[in-house]
N, C-alpha and C positions, 0 to 999 in steps of 0.2 A: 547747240553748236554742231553744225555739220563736221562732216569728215576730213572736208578739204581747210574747213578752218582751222580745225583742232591741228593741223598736218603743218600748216604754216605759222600757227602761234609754238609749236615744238620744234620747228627749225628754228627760231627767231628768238629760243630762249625765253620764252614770254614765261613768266612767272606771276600768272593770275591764279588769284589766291579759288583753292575748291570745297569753297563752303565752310559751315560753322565747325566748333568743334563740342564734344557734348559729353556725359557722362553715360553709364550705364545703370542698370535695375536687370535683375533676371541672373538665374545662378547657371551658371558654366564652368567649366574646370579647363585649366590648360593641362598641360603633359603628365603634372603631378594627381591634378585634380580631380573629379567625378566627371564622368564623359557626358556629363549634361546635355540634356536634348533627347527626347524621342527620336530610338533610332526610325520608323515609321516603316513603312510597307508593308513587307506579308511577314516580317519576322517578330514583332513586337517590337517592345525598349530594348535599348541596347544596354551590356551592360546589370546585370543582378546579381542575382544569387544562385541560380541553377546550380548542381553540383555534377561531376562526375568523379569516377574512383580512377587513380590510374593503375591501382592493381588488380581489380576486379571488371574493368572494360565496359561501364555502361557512359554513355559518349555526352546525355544532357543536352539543354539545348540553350539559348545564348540567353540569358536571366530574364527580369524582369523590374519595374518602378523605377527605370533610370529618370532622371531628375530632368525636368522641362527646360531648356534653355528659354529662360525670360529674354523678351525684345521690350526693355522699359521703354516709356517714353525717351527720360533724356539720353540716352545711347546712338542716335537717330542723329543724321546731320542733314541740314539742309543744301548739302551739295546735289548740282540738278546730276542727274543721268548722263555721260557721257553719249548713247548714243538713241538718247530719244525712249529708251525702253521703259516699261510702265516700271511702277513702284513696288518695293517687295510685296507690298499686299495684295497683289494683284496678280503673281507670280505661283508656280505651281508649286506644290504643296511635297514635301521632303517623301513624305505617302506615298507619292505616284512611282515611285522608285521602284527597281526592282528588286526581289528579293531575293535575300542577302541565298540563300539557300539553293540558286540558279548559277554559285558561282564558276567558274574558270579554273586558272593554275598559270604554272609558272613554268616559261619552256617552248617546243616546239610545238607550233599551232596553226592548220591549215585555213581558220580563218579568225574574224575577229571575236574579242573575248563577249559574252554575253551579255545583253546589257548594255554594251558603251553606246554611244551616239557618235552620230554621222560627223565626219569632220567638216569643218568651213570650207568654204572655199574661198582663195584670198583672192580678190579685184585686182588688186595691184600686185603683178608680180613681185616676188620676193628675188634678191644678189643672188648669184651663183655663189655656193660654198669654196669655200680656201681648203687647200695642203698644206700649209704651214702658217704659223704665228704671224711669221714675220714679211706676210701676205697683207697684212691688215691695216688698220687706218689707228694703231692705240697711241698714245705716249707713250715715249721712248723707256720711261722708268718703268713701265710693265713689261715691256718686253727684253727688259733687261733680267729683269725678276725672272720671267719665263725659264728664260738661260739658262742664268744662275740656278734654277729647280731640274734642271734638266729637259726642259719642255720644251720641240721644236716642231712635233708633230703634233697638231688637234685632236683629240678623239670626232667621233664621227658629230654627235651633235653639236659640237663644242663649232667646227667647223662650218656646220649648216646653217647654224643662228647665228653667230658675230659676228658675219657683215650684215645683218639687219638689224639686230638689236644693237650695233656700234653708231647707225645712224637714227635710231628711235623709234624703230619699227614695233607695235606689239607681239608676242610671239606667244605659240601654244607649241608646248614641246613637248614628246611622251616618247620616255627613254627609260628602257629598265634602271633598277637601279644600281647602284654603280657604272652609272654611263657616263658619268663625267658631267653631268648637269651642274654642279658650283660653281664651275669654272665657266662654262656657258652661259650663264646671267650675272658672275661674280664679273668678269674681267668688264661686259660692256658697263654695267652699273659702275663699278669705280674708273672706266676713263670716261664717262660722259658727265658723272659727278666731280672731277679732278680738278681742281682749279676755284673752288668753289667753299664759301665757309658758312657755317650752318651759326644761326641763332640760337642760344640756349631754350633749351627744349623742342625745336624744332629743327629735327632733320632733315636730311632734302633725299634721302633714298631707303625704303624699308623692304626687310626681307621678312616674310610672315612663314614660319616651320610648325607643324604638328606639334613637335615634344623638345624637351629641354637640350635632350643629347644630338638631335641634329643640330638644332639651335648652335651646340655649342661646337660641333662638326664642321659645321659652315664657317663660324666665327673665324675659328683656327684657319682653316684653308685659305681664308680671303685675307687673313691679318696682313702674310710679306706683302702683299700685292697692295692694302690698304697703305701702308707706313710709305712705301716706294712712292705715292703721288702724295702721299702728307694728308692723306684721309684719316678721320677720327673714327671708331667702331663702337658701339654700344652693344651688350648683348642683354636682353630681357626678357629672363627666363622665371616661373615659378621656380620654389623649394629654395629660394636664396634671399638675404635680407634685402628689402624692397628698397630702404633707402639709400642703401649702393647704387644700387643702378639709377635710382630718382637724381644722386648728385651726377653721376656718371651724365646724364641729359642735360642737368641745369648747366653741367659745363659746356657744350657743347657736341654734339655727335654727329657728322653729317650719314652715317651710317648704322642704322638700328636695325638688325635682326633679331627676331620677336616671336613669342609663339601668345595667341590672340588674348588668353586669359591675363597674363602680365603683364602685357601692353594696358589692356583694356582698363586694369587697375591704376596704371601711372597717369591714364588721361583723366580718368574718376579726379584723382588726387589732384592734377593740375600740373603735372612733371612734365608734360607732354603735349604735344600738337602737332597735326599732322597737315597741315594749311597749306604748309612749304613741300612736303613731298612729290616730287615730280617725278620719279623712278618705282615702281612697286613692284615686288618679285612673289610671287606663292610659291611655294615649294613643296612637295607632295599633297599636292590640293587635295587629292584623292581621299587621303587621310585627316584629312582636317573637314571633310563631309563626313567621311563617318563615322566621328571621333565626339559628333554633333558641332562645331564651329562655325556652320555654314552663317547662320544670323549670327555670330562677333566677326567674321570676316567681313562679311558684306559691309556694318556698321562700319569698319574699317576701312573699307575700302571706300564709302561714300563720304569719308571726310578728308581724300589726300584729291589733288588738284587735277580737276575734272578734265584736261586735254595733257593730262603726264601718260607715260609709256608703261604699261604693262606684260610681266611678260608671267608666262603660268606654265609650270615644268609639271607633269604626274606620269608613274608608273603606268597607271590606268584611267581612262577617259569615261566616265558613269554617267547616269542621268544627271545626280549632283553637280559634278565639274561644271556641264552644260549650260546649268546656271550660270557660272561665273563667266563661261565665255562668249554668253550672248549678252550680257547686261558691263560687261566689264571692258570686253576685249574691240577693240579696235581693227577690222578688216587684216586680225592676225596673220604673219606667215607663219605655215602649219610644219611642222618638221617631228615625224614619226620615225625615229630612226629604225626605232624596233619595231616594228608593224604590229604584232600581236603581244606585244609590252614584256616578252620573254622568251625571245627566241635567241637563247643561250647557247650555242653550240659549243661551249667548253663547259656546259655543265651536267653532270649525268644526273637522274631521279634513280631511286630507290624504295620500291614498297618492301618491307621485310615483313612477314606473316610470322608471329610468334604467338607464344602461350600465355595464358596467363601466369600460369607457377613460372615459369619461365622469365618473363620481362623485365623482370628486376637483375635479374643476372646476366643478360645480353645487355641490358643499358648499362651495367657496370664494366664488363669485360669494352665494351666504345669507349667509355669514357678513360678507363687507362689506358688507350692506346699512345701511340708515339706520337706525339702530335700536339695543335690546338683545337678543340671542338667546340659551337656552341651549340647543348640542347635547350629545346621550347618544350614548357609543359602549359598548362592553360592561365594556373593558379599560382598569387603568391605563398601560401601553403603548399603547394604542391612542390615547387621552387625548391621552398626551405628542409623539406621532408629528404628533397633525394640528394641536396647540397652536403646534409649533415651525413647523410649514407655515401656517400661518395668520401670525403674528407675521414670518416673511421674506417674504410678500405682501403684506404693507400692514394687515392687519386686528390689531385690540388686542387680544389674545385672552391666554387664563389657565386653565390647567387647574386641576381639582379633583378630589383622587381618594382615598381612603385612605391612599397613600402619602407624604402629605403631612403636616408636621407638624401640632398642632393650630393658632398661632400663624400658619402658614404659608394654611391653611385660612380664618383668622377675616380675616386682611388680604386675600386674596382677593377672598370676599366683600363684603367693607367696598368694595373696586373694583369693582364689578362695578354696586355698589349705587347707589354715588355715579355710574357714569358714566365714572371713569378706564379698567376694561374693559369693551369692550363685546358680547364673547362670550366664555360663560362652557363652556367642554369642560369636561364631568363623565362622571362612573361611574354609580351607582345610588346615590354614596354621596349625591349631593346632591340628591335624588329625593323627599327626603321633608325637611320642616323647613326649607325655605330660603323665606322671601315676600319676594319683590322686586316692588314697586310698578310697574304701569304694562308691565308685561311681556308682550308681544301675540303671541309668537312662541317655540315651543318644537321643537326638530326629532331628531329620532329619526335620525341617521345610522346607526348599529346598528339595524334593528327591534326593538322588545319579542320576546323568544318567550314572554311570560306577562304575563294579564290586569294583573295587578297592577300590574304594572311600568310596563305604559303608563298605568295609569288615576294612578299615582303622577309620573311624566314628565309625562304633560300638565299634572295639576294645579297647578304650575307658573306655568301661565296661565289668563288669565277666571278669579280667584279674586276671591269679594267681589263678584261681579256687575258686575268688570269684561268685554270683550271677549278673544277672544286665539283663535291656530289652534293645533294640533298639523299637526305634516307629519313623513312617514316615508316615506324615500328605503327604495327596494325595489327588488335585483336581480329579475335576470331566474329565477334558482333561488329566488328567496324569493317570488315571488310568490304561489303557492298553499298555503303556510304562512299569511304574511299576512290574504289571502281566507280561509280559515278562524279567523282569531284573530279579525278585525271579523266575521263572522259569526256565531259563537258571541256574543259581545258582543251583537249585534242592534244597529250600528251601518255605519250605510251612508255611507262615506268619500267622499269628493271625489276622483274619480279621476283623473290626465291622463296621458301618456307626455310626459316634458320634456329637455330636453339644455342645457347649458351655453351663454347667450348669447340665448336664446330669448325672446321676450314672454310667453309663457304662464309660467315663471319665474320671471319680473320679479312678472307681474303675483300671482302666489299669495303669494309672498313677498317681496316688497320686492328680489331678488336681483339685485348690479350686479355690475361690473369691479374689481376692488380697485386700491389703486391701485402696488403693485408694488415700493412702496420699504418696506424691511424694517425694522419699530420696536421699541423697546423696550420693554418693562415696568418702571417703576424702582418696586421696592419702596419703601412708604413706611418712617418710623421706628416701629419697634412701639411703639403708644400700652401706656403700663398697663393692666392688666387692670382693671377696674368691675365685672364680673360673669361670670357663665359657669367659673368656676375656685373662687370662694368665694364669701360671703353678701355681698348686695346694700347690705353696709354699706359698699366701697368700700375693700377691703383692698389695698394694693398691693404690684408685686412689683417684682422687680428683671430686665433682660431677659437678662442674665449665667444666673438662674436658670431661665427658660423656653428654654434651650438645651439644660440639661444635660439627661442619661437621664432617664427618666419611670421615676421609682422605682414600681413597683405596678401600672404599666399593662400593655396585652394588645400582644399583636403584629399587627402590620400585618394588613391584611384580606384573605382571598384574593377575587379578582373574577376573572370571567372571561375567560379568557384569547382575545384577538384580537390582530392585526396591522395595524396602520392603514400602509397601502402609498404612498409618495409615488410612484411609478411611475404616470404617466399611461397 
């Protein structure tokens, strides 16, 4: 099918079915899961056991035997090629990538990040961007909803893509994040699905997300804007009971967002088909290549209907992405808002050079400041180690890491959010999909050792053209790793040497005295589930059943392994 066919069977509503639907073989984990797949290039598997200490400062390097994403036979659909492009086996190899170890950064960058690929160049001019919503071509019940949220101005990409992706154009969009990307694939996706009723188990638009907590990020954001056109939502996420969300489908969903491992199970099962999808959204594609998902995406993506509109939103544009958008994307229009995926001018960096005897007591005096913070360490160990050291100091503190249940996860957050905790120790795993309002402070007790990771960490804060710092506590052996990561980047950090008790401390970060008496966390009562587990109709469950096994789910995630040292 040519370009100009596909163009005219998509104005015309043509609802030709794209290809078979199939099962899978080969083990993969979604958000909860083992990050299956050889991460490939010059770094090894992604994803072991390597260790580092975080109080004695040696840095480790990214594990090792991560698990093969299997591409079984039946996971494979016989939908052709949208644009003629050979078949995955034929395709270059995850290897050729570059390594992880040449990364980037987050922030001010005088050119492009290392590694990305050349953007397209679109044939067909793409619409001039809008000033306002109410510039646009939606139903009236969105732009009502708009209102009523307060929303009258676009953010910037939000404005660049919906007038093209309002009329079905595909789109490649790379927007740091907190740029308002939900709303920029959410609004076109639900008014050109509007009007429209979805057959049990087959939806007619799917949003594919890295991890469970975007997944469930997304969900929430697009729900008023769903309900307002009388659109149904599904969310299918690992770490929650499968056959929720399998009835959540048979009921009907015209709207699934998904992270690839849990889909991938409901199509197994038979809950599922993706024949009828005419709308497909990625959403930090980025992460979902090096998370290993590339072969469940793709699988996925070869079974929804072969001249539907695609549109592919990332932070960062990789050799991986490339993939997707020479075999997927359609004479995309390109809209880079951010040019170098983090050119934040409300967000400051911070390297802090500290001691070892030291680090533990400058990470304590951050974390009681006035404030909310989140620190990153590498490890779920690590996590737990300086959570419990924090909470017998005086400071409200709450870890979050993969090893946690889903339920366990969502209450977390829900604290963290409202204000009951007020620093939030995470992994990687809360790195991406998490937006907490008003959050000016983000701190890297583990440093990043890859671009992404930090430009994913900081994003965090100064989302939405609020303000906010990154700050990254740095041994004395890490320093010249560090200096190479902001350099490659093309970001020149705020440097200081600081110690535990100091004004210069205080004054970077808000950093006091805690105050020494040791508190508690008291879980609240787990409310019902509303969303995030099934369709946005408000099915409810029972919390007897959010206890049991997670019939269908992936096993626990491996993260990198470190030792968070209370030893001053």
């Amino acid at each position: 099918m040519n370009r100009t066919t596909r163009t005219n069977n998509r104005s015309s509503g043509s609802r030709k079915s794209g290809g078979s639907y199939g099962g899978s073989t080969g083990s993969y984990g979604d958000s909860a899961g083992s990050y299956g797949g050889s991460y490939g290039g010059s770094t090894g598997s992604y994803g072991g056991g390597s260790t580092s200490s975080y109080g004695g400062g040696s840095t480790g390097s990214y594990g090792s035997s991560a698990g093969s994403a299997g591409r079984g036979s039946r996971f494979g659909s016989s939908a052709p090629s949208r644009s003629g492009a050979p078949s995955r086996s034929g395709g270059p190899g995850r290897s050729g990538g570059p390594s992880r170890s040449g990364g980037g950064g987050y922030g001010r960058r005088s050119s492009a990040p290392q590694g990305e690929f050349a953007l397209p160049v679109t044939v067909v001019p793409g619409l001039p961007a809008v000033e306002a919503f109410a510039d646009l071509d939606m139903p009236a019940p969105l732009l009502a909803t708009l209102k009523a949220e307060g929303m009258a101005t676009p953010f910037p990409i939000q404005g660049a893509t919906l007038p093209n992706t309002l009329v079905g154009r595909d789109v490649l969009g790379r927007g740091r994040t907190g740029s308002g990307k939900t709303l920029a694939f959410g609004l076109a996706l639900l008014a050109r699905t509007a009007g429209q009723r979805a057959e049990p188990g087959q939806p007619l638009a799917l949003i594919l997300v890295p991890t469970r907590e975007l997944a469930q990020q997304v969900t929430a954001a697009l729900t008023p804007y769903a309900r307002a056109v009388k659109l149904r939502m599904a969310t299918v996420v690992g770490g929650m009971p499968i056959y929720r969300q399998a009835t959540a489908l048979r009921g009907g969903a015209e709207v699934v967002v998904a992270t690839p491992g849990r889909l991938k199970d409901l199509i197994q099962r038979g809950d599922c088909r993706l024949n009828q999808v005419g709308i497909t959204v990625l959403d930090e594609a980025d992460q979902m290549a090096d998370m290993g998902f590339m072969p469940q995406v793709t699988a996925l993506l070869d079974q929804v209907r072969p001249e539907g509109q695609r549109m592919l939103f990332s932070a960062t544009l990789d050799r991986n992405v490339d993939l997707l958008v020479r075999r997927y994307l359609t004479d995309p229009v390109v809209h880079s808002v951010d040019p170098s995926a983090g050119a934040v001018t409300t967000m400051e960096h911070h390297v802090l050079h500290v001691q070892n005897f030291d680090k533990q007591a400058a990470t304590t005096e951050i974390a009681a400041r006035d404030g909310r913070v989140i620190m990153f360490l590498d490890t779920k160990h690590g996590v737990d180690r300086l959570t419990e050291h924090l909470l017998h100091s005086g400071v409200r503190a709450a870890a979050l890491h993969g090893g946690k249940s889903q339920p366990q996860r969502t209450r977390t957050l829900a604290q963290f959010k409202t204000g009951h905790v007020t620093v939030l120790v995470a992994t990687n795993v809360a790195a991406r999909g998490i937006h907490v309002d008003n959050l000016d402070l983000v701190v890297n007790v583990d440093p990043p050792t890859d671009h992404k990771d930090y430009l994913h960490r900081g994003g965090r804060t100064a989302r939405a053209g609020e303000s906010g710092s990154v700050v990254t506590l740095v041994l004395p052996n890490q320093r010249r790793e560090m200096t190479r990561l902001m350099a490659a980047a093309g970001i020149t950090p705020h440097t200081a040497q600081v110690r535990s008790g100091e004004a210069e401390l205080n004054r970077i970060t808000g950093a006091q005295a805690p105050s020494g008496i040791p508190v508690t966390i008291t879980a609240p009562v787990p409310e019902r589930s509303k969303s995030g587990t099934g369709s946005s109709r408000g099915r409810r469950s029972r919390p007897a059943q959010e206890r049991r096994s997670r019939t269908g789910s992936s096993p626990a995630r491996s993260e990198r392994g470190s030792t968070f040292s209370t030893a001053a």
